[in-house]
C-alpha positions as CSV (number, residue, x, y, z in Angstrom):
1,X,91.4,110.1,99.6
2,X,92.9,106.7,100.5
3,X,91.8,103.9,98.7
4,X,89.8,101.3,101.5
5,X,91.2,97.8,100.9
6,X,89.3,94.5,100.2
7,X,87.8,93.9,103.6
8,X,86.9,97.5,104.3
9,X,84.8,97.6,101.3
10,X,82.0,95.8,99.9
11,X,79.5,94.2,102.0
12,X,80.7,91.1,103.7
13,X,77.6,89.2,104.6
14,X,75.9,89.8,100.7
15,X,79.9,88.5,99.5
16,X,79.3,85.5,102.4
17,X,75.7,85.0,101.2
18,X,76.7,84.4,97.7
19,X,79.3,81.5,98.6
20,X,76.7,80.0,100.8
21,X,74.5,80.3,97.8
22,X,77.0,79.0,94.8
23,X,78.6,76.4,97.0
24,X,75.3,74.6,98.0
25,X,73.7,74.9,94.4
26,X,77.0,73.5,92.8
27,X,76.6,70.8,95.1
28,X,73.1,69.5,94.0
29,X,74.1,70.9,90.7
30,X,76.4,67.7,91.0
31,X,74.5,65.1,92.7
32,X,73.7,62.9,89.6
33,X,77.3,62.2,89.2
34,X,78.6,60.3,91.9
35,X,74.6,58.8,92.8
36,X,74.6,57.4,88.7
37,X,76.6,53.9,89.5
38,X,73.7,53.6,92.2
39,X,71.1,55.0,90.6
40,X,71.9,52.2,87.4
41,X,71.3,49.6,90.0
42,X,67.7,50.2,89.9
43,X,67.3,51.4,86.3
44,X,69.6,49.5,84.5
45,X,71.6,51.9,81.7
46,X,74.1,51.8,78.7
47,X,76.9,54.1,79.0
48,X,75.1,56.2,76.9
49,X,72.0,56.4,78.8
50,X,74.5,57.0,81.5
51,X,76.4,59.3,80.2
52,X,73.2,61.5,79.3
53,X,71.6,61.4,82.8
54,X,74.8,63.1,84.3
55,X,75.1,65.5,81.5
56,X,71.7,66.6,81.6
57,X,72.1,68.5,84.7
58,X,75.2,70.9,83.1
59,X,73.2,70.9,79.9
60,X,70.2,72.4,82.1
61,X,72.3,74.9,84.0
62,X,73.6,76.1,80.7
63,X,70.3,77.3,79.1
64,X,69.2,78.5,82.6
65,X,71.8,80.7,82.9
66,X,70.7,82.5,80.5
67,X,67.5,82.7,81.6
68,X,68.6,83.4,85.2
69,X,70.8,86.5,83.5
70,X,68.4,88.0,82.2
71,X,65.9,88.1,85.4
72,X,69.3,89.4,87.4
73,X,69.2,92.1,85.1
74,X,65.7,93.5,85.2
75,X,64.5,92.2,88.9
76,X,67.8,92.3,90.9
77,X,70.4,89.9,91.5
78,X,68.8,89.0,95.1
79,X,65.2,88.4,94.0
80,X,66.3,86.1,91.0
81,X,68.8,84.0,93.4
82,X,65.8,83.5,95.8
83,X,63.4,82.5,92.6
84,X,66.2,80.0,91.8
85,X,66.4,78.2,95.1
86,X,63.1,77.9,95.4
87,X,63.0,76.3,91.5
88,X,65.8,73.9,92.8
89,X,63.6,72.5,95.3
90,X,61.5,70.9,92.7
91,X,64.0,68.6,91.3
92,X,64.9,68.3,95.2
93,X,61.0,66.8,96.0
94,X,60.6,64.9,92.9
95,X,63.6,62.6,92.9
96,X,62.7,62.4,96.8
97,X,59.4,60.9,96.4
98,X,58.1,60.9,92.9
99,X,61.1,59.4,90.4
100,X,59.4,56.2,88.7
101,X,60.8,55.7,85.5
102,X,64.4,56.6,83.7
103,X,62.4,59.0,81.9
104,X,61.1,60.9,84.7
105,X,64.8,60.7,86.2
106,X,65.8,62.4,82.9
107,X,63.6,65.4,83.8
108,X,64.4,65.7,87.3
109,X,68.2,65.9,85.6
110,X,67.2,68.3,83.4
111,X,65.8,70.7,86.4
112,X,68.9,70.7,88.5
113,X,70.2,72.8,86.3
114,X,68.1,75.5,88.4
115,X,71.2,75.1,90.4
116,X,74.0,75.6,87.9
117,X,72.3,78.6,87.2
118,X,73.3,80.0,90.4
119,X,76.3,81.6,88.4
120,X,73.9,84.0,86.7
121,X,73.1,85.5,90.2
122,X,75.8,85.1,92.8
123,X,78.5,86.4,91.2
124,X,76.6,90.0,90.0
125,X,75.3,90.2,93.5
126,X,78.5,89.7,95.0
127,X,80.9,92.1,92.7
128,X,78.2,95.0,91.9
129,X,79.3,96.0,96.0
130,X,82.6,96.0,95.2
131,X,85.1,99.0,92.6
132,X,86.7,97.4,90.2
133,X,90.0,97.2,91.6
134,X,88.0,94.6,93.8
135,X,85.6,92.9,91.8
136,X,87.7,89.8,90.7
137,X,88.8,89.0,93.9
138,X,84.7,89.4,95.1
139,X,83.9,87.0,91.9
140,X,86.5,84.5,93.2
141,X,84.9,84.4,96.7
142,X,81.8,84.4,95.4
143,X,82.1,81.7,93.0
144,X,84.4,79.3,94.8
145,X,81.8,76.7,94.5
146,X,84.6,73.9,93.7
147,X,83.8,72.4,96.8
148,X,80.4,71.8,96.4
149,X,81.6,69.5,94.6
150,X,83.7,67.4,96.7
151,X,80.7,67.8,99.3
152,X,78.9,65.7,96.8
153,X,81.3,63.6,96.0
154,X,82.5,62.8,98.7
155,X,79.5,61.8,101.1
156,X,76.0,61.7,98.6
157,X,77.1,57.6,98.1
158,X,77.8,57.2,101.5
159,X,74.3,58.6,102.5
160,X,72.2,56.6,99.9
161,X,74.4,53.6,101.1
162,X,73.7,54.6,104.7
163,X,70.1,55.0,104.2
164,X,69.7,52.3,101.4
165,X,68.1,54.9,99.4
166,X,69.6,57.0,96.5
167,X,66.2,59.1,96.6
168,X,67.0,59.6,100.1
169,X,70.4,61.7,99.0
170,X,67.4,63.9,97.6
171,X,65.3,64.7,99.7
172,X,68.9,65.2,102.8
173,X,69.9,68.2,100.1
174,X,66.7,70.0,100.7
175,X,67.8,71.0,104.0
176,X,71.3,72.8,103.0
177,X,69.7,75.0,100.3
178,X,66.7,75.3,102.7
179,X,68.9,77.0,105.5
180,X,70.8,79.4,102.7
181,X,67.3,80.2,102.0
182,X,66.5,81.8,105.2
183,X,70.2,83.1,106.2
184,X,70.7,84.5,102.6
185,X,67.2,86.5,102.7
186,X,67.8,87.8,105.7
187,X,71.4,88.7,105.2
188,X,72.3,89.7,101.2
189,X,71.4,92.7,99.8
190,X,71.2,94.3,96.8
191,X,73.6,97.1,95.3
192,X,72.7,100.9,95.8
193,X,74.6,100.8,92.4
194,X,72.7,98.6,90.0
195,X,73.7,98.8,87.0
196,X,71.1,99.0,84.7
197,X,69.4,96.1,82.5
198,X,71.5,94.8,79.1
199,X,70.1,95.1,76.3
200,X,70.0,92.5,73.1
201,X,71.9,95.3,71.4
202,X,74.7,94.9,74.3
203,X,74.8,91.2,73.9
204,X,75.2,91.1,70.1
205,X,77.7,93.9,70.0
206,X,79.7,91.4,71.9
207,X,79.4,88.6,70.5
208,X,80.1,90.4,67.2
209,X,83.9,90.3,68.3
210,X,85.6,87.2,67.4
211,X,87.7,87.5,70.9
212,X,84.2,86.9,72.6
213,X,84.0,83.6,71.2
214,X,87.5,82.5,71.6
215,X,87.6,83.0,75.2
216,X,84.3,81.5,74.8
217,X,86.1,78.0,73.6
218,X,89.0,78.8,75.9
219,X,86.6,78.5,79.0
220,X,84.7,75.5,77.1
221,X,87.7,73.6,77.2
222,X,88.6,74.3,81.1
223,X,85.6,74.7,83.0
224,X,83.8,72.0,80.6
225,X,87.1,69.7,81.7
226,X,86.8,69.9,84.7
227,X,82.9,69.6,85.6
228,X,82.5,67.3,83.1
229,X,84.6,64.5,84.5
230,X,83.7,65.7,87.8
231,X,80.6,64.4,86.6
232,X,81.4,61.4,85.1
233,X,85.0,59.9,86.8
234,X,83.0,57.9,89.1
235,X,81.0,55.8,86.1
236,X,84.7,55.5,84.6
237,X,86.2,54.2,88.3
238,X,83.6,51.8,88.6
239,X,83.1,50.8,84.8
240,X,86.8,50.5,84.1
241,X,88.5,49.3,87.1
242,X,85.8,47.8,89.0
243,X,85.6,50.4,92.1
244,X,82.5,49.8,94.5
245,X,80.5,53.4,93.9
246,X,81.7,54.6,96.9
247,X,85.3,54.3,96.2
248,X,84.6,55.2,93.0
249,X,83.7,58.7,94.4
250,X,86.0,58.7,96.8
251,X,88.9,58.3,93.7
252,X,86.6,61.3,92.0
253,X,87.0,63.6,95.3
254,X,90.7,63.6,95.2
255,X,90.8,64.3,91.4
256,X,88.2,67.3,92.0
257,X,90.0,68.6,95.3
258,X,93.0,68.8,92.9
259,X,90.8,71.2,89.8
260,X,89.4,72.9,93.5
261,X,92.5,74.1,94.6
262,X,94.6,75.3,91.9
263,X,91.5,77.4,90.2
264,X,93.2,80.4,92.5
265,X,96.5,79.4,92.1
266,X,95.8,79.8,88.3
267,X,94.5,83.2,88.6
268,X,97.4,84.0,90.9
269,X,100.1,82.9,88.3
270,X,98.7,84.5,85.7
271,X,98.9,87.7,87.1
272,X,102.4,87.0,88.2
273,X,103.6,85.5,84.9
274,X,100.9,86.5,82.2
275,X,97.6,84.7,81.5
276,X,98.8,83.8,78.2
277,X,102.1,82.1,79.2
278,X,100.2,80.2,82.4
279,X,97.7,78.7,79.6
280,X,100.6,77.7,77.4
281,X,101.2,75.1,80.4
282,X,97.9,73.9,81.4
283,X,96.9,73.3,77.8
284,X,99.7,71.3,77.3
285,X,99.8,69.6,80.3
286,X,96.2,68.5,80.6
287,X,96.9,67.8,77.0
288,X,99.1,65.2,77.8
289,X,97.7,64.0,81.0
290,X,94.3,63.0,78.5
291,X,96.2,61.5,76.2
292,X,98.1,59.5,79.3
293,X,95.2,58.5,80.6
294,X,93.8,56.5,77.3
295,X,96.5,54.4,77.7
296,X,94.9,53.0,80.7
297,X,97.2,52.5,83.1
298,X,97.2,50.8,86.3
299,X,94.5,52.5,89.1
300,X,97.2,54.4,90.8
301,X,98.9,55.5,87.8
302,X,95.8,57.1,86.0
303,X,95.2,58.5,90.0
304,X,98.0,60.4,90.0
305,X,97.7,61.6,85.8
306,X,93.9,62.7,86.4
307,X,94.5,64.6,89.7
308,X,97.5,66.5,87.5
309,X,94.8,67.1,84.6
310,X,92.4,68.3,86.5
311,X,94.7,70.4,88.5
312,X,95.9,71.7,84.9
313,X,91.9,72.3,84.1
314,X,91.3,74.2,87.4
315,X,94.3,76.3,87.2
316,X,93.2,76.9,83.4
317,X,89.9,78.6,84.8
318,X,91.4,81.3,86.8
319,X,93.9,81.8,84.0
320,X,90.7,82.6,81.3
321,X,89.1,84.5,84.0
322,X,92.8,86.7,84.7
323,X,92.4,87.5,80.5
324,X,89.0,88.1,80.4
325,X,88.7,91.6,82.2
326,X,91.6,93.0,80.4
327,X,89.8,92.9,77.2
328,X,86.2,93.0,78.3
329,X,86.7,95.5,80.7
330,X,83.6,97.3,80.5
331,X,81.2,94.4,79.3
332,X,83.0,92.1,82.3
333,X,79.6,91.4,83.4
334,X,78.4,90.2,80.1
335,X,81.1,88.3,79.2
336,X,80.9,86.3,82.2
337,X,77.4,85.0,81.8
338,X,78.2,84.6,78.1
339,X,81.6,82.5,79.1
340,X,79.9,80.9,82.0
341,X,77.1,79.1,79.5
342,X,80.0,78.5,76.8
343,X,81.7,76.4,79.7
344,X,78.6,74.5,80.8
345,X,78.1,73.4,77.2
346,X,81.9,71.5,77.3
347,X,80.6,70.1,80.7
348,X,77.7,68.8,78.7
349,X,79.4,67.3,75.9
350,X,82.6,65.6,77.8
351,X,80.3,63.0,78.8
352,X,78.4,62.4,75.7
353,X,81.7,61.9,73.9
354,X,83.1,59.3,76.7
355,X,80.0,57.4,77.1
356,X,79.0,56.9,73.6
357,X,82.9,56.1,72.4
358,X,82.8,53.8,75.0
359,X,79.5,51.9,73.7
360,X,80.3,51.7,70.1
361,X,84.3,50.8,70.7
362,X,84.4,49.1,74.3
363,X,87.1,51.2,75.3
364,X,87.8,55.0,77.2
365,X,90.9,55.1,74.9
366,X,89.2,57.1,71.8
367,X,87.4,59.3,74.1
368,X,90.1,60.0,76.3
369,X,92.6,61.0,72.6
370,X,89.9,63.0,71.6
371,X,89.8,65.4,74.5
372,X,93.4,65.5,74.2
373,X,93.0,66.4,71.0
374,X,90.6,69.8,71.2
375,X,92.9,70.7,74.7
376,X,95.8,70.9,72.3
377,X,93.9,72.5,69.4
378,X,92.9,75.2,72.2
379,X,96.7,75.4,72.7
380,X,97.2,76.1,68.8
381,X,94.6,78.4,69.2
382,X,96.0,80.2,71.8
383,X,99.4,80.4,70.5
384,X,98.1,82.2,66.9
385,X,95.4,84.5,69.1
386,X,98.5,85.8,71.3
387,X,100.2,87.0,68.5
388,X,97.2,89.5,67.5
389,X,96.6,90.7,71.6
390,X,100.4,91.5,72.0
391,X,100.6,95.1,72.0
392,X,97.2,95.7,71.6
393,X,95.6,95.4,75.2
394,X,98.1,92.6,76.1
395,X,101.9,92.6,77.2
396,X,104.0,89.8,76.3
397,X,102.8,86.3,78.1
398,X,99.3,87.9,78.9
399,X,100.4,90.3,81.6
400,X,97.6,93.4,81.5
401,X,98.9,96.5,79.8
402,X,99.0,99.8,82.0
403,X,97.7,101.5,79.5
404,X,95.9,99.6,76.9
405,X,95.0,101.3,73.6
406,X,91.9,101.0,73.2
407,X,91.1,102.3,69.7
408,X,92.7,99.5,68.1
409,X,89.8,97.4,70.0
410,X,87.2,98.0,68.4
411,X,84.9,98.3,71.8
């Protein structure tokens, strides 16, 4: 029997209805980060204070992930991504009307990481309709939330200076996840082919490999790149060069567009060159691009240097995710909730180490040489790593193996 491509398998509006999904919660997933140079108008904050309100959110989505997981597993992917939306609406209401304090700004933070979690449900939902032959490019569709970021970066400090009002931004992105609401429960739908629920026994067999946790780090290192200074470019913008907060984001947008775009192209690579090859480069180059950028250079120097390390980050996301199923095969589902919350723990820390280098030395310099430094240990990493994988379910540069053998696997 022929094999049906892409678009005549699957279901298309549960694949649409997961984008709509992911897109819109990556976008309030987000909003703290442009909104913080605004929001530190009316509560005054050290850059550590800022640098924890804008990790808080990643930190959030992290642990919720896990939680989020575990209800795909044993309620369905579809009733856990309608839970969720309706749990980001809290954070939604209280910065809205009921945000007095820092403290309570902390906590309303803290609970947009209901929509980071998103990951936990969206991309299950979206690849269990799909063979396997299919289920990477349904994942990539799925989870090409990217521009949810530039949504927010680009237009939440225009509203709140439109309106006057950051709380206003709030209460504006209750609508969005409001509509994807209603069009996603009328239009997604569950698999006739659950799989059934993982077991603790699952996850620690696992994480009992020590390739687990290196991709683990491998992802921390990319995806924590990239949302992480996503998060906070637009306090560095305005702290270190002085940029209104609306340029400021504006700078951050064409940085993130760059990470946006190339996340496919590093997937496509990869498969064209070898995974293991592609991250050679993007290690190295964001490497250097971090180091480049602690020299502080003129504005449109360290433009064009970030907008080629985050392109290098991006591209490195795909590249992790083109490895991933060739050695996780049959636990790809686990492995990307496990990798997901790895990379949402780097998003965490990337601010915590900027913002509180910055406050005890007055300078992005040491922050900036220190993320260079752990991209380039990855690359160390990954060069001693490839060595073991070649031959084993890898071909040289990290092209997939026709035939992998599996007993030498341990799986």
């Amino acid at each position: 029997m022929e094999k049906k491509g892409f678009w005549q398998s699957g279901h298309k509006p549960t694949l649409f209805s997961a984008f709509l999904y992911f897109d819109v919660s990556f976008m309030i997933w987000v909003l703290i980060g442009p909104l913080a140079v605004i929001i530190a108008a009316d509560y005054p904050m050290d850059p550590v204070q800022k640098a924890n309100l804008v990790a808080l959110p990643i930190l959030g989505g992290s642990i919720l992930r896990l939680v989020l997981g575990f209800m795909t597993d044993y309620i369905g992917p579809k009733r856990t991504a309608q839970i969720g939306m309706l749990l980001t609406l809290v954070p939604l209401i209280m910065g809205w009307k009921f945000v007095h304090s820092l403290d309570q700004l902390y906590i309303v933070a803290l609970l947009l990481g209901f929509a980071g979690a998103s990951f936990a449900a969206a991309l299950p939902l979206a690849s269990q309709w799909y063979t396997k032959e299919h289920q990477s490019l349904a994942m990539g569709i799925a989870g090409a939330d990217n521009s949810g970021t530039v949504i927010s970066t680009l237009f939440a400090n225009r509203l709140a200076q439109h309106y006057g009002s950051w709380e206003v931004v709030f209460g504006l992105a209750i609508i969005p996840i409001a509509v994807v609401f209603i069009l996603f429960t009328i239009f997604a739908k569950n698999s006739p082919n659950l799989p059934a629920p993982k077991t603790l026994s699952q996850y620690a067999r696992v994480l009992s490999q020590g390739d687990a946790w290196v991709f683990c780090t491998f992802y921390c290192v990319t995806f924590g790149g990239f949302v992480g200074l996503s998060n906070y470019l637009t306090i560095f913008f305005n702290t270190e060069y002085g940029l209104a907060p609306v340029r400021a984001a504006d700078f951050t947008t064409f940085c993130v567009i760059a990470g946006s775009f190339f996340r496919p192209v590093g997937g496509y690579l990869s498969d064209k060159i070898g995974g293991t090859r592609m991250l050679t480069i993007l290690y190295g180059g964001a490497g250097i691009m971090l180091a480049a950028v602690a020299t502080i250079p003129p504005l449109p120097v360290v433009l064009i240097i970030l907008f080629v390390g985050m392109m290098c980050l991006g591209a490195g996301n795909g590249s992790v995710f083109q490895l991933v199923p060739q050695r996780f095969g049959n636990e790809l589902g686990l492995m990307t909730g496990i990798i997901g919350a790895a990379g949402g723990l780097g998003s965490y820390a990337l601010p915590l180490v900027l913002g509180k280098l910055y406050q005890s030395t007055g300078s992005y310099a040491p922050g900036f040489l220190i993320l260079s430094g752990v991209t380039l240990c990855s690359l160390i990493l990954l060069t001693v790593m490839q060595l073991s994988w070649r031959n084993k379910w890898m071909d040289k540069g990290g092209k997939a193996r026709l035939e992998p053998i599996t007993e030498q696997l341990n799986v």
